[in-house]
N, C-alpha and C positions, 0 to 999 in steps of 0.2 A: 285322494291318492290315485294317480293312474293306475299302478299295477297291483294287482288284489291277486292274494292266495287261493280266493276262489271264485268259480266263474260266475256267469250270467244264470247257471241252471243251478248253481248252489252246492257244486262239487267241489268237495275238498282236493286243490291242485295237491300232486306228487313233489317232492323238493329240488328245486330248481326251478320249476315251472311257474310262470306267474300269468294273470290277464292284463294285456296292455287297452285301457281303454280306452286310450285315447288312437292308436292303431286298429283296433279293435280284432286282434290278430293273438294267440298263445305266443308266448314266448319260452325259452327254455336256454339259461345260462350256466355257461361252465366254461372250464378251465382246460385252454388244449397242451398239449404235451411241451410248448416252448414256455406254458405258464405266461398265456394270455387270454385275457377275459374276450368273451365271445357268446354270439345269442343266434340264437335258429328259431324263426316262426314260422306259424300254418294258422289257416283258419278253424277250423278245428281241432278237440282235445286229441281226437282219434289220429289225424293225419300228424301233428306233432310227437305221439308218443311210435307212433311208425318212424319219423325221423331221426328222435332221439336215439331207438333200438340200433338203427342204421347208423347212426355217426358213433355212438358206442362199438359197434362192431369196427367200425373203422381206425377207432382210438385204439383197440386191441390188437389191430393189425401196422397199426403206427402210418395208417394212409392221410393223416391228415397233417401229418408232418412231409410226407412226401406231396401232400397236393400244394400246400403252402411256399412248396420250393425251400425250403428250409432245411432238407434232411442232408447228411452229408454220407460219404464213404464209410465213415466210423461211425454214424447212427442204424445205418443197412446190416454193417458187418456185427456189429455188438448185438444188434437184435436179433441176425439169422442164429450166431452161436447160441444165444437165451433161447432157439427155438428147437436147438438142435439135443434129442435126447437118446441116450443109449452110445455117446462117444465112450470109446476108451478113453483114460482120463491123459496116455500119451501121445492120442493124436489130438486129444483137446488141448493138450500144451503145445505141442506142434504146430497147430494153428493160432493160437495166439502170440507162440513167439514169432515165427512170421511174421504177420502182418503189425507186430510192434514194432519189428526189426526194419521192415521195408517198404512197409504202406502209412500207417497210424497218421507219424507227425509231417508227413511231405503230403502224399499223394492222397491221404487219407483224409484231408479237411475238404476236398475238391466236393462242390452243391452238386450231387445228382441231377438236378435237372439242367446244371453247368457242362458236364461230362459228354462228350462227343465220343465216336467208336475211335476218330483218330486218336484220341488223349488217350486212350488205354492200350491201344494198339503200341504207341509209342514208349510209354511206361513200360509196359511185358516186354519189350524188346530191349530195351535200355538196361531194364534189372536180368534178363538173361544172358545179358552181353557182360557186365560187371561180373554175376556171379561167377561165370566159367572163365573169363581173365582172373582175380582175382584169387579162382579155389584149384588153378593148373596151373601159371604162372609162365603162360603159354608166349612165345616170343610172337609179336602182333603176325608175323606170314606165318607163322601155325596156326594160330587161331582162325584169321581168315582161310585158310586153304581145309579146314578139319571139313569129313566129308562123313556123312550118318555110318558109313560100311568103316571108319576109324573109330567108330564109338563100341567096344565088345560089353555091353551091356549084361550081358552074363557075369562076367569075371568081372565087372566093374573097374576097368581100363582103358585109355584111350593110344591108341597108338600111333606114333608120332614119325611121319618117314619120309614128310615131303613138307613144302616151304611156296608161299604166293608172293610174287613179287610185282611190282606196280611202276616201270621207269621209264624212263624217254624214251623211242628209236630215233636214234639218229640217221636215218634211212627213211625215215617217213615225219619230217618236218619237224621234229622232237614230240612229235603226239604219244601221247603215256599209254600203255597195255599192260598188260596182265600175263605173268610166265610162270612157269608149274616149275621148281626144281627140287632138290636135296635141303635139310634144313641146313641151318650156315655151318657147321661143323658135323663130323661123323659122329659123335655123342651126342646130334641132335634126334639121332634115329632111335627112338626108347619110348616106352609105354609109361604111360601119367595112372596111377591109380584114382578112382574116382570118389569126391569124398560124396557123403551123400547129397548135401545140396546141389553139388554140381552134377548127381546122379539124377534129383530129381524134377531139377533146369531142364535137363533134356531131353528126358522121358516126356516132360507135361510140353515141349516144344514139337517133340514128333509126333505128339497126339493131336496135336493143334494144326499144323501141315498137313498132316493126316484127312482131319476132320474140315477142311478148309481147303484142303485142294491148292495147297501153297506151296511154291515150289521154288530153287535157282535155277533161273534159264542158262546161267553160262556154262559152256563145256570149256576149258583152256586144258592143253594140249594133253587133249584124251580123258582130264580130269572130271567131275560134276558132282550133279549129288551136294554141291555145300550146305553146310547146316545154317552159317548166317549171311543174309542178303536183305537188301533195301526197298521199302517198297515197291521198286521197279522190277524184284527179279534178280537185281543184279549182286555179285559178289562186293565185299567191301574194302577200302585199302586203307592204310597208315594213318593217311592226311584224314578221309572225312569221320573215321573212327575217335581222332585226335581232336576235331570241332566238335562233336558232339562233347564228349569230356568237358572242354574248353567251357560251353554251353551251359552244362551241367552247373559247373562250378560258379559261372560268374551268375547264370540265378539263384544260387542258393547262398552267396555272397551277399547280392542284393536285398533276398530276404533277411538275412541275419544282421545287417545293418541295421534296416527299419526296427525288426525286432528288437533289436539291444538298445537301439536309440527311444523305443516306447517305455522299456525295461531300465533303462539308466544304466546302463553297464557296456564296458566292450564287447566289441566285435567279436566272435569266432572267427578268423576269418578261412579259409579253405587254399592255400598257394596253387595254383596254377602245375599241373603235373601231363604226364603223356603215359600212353599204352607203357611203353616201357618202364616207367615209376613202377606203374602195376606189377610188374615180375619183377621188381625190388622187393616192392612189398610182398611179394609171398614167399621171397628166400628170405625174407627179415621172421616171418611168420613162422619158417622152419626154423631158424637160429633159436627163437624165443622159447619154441617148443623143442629146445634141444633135440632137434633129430643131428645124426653126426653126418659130421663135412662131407663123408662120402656117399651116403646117400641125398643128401642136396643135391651134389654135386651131378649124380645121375640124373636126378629128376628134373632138374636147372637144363643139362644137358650140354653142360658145361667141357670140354677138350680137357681143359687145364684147372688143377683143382685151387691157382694159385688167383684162378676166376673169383670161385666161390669164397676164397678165404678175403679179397678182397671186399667184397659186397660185407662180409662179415666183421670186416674189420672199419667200414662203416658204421656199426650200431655195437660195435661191441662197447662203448664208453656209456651209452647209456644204459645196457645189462648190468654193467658193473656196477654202475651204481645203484641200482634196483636189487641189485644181488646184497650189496654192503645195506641198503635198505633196509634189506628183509632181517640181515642178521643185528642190525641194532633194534628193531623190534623185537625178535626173540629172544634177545639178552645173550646169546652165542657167545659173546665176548665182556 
């Protein structure tokens, strides 16, 4: 038999360990974290049981799944939490819903040694730009034009009193710029309260500019200071805020194909939407959460309330039914 329990001097090998004699070399087999068989020799007992100590240490640190290229986003993060002791038990749900909610199943499979600073770079900006359209319901020249001295981070409000706009001069060959005004109606001048995710979007944004020395370079007319801008520096408009979206969607369209097509089932499939969808969706958001038409109405920043009641009378057909839902579950009738 090549490999014996015990060596050349008559020592009884530890478990795992065998002598290869036809290598003439220790050996020591085990099992790495992906649950694959695997051996480490030395020529001596002394210098293998130094390795062993050493790649066990590295097993507890989960380094040999990161050396092997194999580890991903959700094997780093599940292990840092397993290593994390003395949380509160509601910032340890805080962080786990997170990153269920917004990393796990997308960005969360990406191989560590895959992962470029631009991929994350682009991620953190993509889900900061969603969370604060989404949780303000901000008209796209609000958004773009919002500047850090509109964020009152105290009172947890944003205050809304001017509008960016992006359109031809006809005086300079139809080349597009950039104009500071009023937002489109005088009920567009009003304060958004903050909820907290979109409180804590921008806190952990301006600590990151902060700490990075990141800045927008544009001034437009007298304006600066924006809170989002492109890797250039520069402020963002309608159109390339609308491709990214566009972007968005049609790779995660892509995935879900293959996936459903591995899975045998349809598609999800995601339609095709713009910035402005977005501030549907969060006046449908207030509908759902019965806040009433007139404070919408404020927050929307809506002139005319027959605005708001409009967008409402969009989605009210499928309330109703969700409403009649509920009551033939609870036997109401």
């Amino acid at each position: 038999m090549a490999n014996r329990r015990v060596d050349k001097k008559g020592r009884t090998l530890s478990k795992g360990v065998s002598f290869d004699a036809n290598r003439n070399r220790y050996r020591y087999t085990y099992t790495d974290a992906l649950g694959h068989r695997k051996s480490i020799y030395a020529i001596s007992y002394e210098d293998l049981k130094e390795r062993i100590k050493k790649l066990q240490r590295d097993q507890t640190d989960g380094l040999d799944v990161y050396v092997s290229g194999k580890a991903d986003i959700i094997f780093v993060f599940d292990r840092y939490l397993s290593s994390k002791t003395g949380l509160r038990s509601t910032t340890k749900t805080n962080y786990i819903y997170m990153y269920n909610k917004f990393v796990r199943d997308g960005f969360g499979k990406k191989k560590i040694a895959n992962i470029k600073y631009s991929d994350v770079l682009f991620f953190y900006k993509e889900l900061l730009k969603d969370t604060v359209m989404f949780g303000t319901g901000l008209r796209v020249g609000e958004f773009t034009a919002l500047r850090w001295e509109d964020c009152d981070f105290e009172n947890k409000v944003i205050n809304i009193s001017h509008s960016l706009s992006y359109y031809p001069q006809f005086d300079n060959d139809f080349k597009c710029s950039y104009r500071i005004g009023e937002p489109k109606t005088k009920a567009g001048i009003r304060t958004i309260p903050m909820l907290d995710r979109v409180y804590e979007a921008l806190q952990n944004e301006k600590e990151y500019q902060l700490v990075n020395n990141t800045y927008c370079i544009n001034e437009i007319d007298g304006f600066s200071d924006f809170i989002f801008f492109n890797r250039y520096g520069n402020v963002h408009n309608q159109s390339s805020l609308n491709s990214v979206i566009k972007r968005l969607i049609t790779n995660y369209n892509l995935d879900e194909e293959l996936k459903a097509k591995r899975e045998k089932r349809l598609p999800i499939i995601i339609p095709n939407f713009t910035c402005h969808v977005i501030r549907h969706t969060f006046c449908t958001r207030l509908y759902e959460n019965d806040v009433d038409i007139k404070t919408t109405q404020s927050i929307m920043g809506h002139t005319d309330v027959q605005t708001t009641l409009n967008i409402y009378a969009d989605i009210s057909e499928t309330k109703k039914k969700a409403v009649f839902t509920a009551l033939n579950d609870n036997g109401v009738v």
